[in-house]
N, C-alpha and C positions, 0 to 999 in steps of 0.2 A: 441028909447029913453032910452030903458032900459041899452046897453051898456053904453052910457054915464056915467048914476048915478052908473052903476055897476064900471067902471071903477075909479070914483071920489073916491067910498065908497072903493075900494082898495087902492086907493093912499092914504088919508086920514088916513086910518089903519097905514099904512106902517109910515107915517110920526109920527100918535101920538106916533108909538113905539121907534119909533128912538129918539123921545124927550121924552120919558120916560129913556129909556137905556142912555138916555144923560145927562138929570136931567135940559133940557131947557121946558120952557113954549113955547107953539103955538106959541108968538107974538115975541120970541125969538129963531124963528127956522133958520132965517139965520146963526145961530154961529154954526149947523151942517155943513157948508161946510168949517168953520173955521180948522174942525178938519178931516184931512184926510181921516182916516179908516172910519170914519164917512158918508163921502162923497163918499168914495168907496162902503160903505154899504150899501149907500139909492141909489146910481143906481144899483147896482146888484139887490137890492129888486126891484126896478121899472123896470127894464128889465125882471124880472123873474117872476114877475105880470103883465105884458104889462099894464102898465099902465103910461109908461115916457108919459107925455103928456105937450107941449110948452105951451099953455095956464098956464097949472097951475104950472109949478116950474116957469115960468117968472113970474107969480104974487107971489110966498113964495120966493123966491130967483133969481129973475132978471135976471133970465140965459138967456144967445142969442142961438137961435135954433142949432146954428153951435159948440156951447159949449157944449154942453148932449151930444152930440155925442162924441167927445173928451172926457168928463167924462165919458160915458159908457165902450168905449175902455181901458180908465187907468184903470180901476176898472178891468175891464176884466183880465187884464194882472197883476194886482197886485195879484188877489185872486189867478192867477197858480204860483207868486210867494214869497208870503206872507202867512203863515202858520196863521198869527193873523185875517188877514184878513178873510182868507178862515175860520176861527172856527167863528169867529165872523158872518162872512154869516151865515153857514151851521145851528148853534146857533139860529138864527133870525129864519130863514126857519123854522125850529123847534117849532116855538114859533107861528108864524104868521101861520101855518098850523092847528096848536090844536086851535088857537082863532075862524079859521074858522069853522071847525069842529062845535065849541061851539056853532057860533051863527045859525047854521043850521037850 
């Protein structure tokens, strides 16, 4: 059980930063997939946290299981070749590692 809630409380993380870096509210987190890099940023983060999980981006964003996958891929292929993308990762990573650190 502990994976679960551990995996939730990453994903979670992951999302509140991405609507802070985005300047949306929680109940207005579908407009991250509005915005590309955005949508490139939160599956690099959820792949690189294992924590893409079908349940919960089809409940914040209605995605079909066969679609994260496809989104994991373009994101994949944009970060080797989008320089914005890639700082904007690496940036994040950066950020999302010291908060873990923090809550130790």
């Amino acid at each position: 059980m502990k994976y679960f809630f551990d995996k939730r409380s990453r994903y979670e993380k992951i999302i509140e930063f991405i609507c802070i870096y985005k300047g949306v509210k929680r109940q207005d987190i579908f407009k991250i997939l509005k915005d590309i890099e955005c949508r490139y940023l939160l599956f690099l983060l959820l792949k690189r946290y294992n924590c893409i999980d079908q349940y919960m981006l089809n409940k914040d964003f209605y995605i079909e299981d066969s679609d994260i996958n496809k989104y994991v891929n373009s994101a994949q292929k944009k970060m080797l070749a989008n320089i914005r993308v890639r700082n904007m990762y690496f940036e994040a990573e950066g950020i999302l590692e010291k908060c873990k650190k923090i809550s130790k």
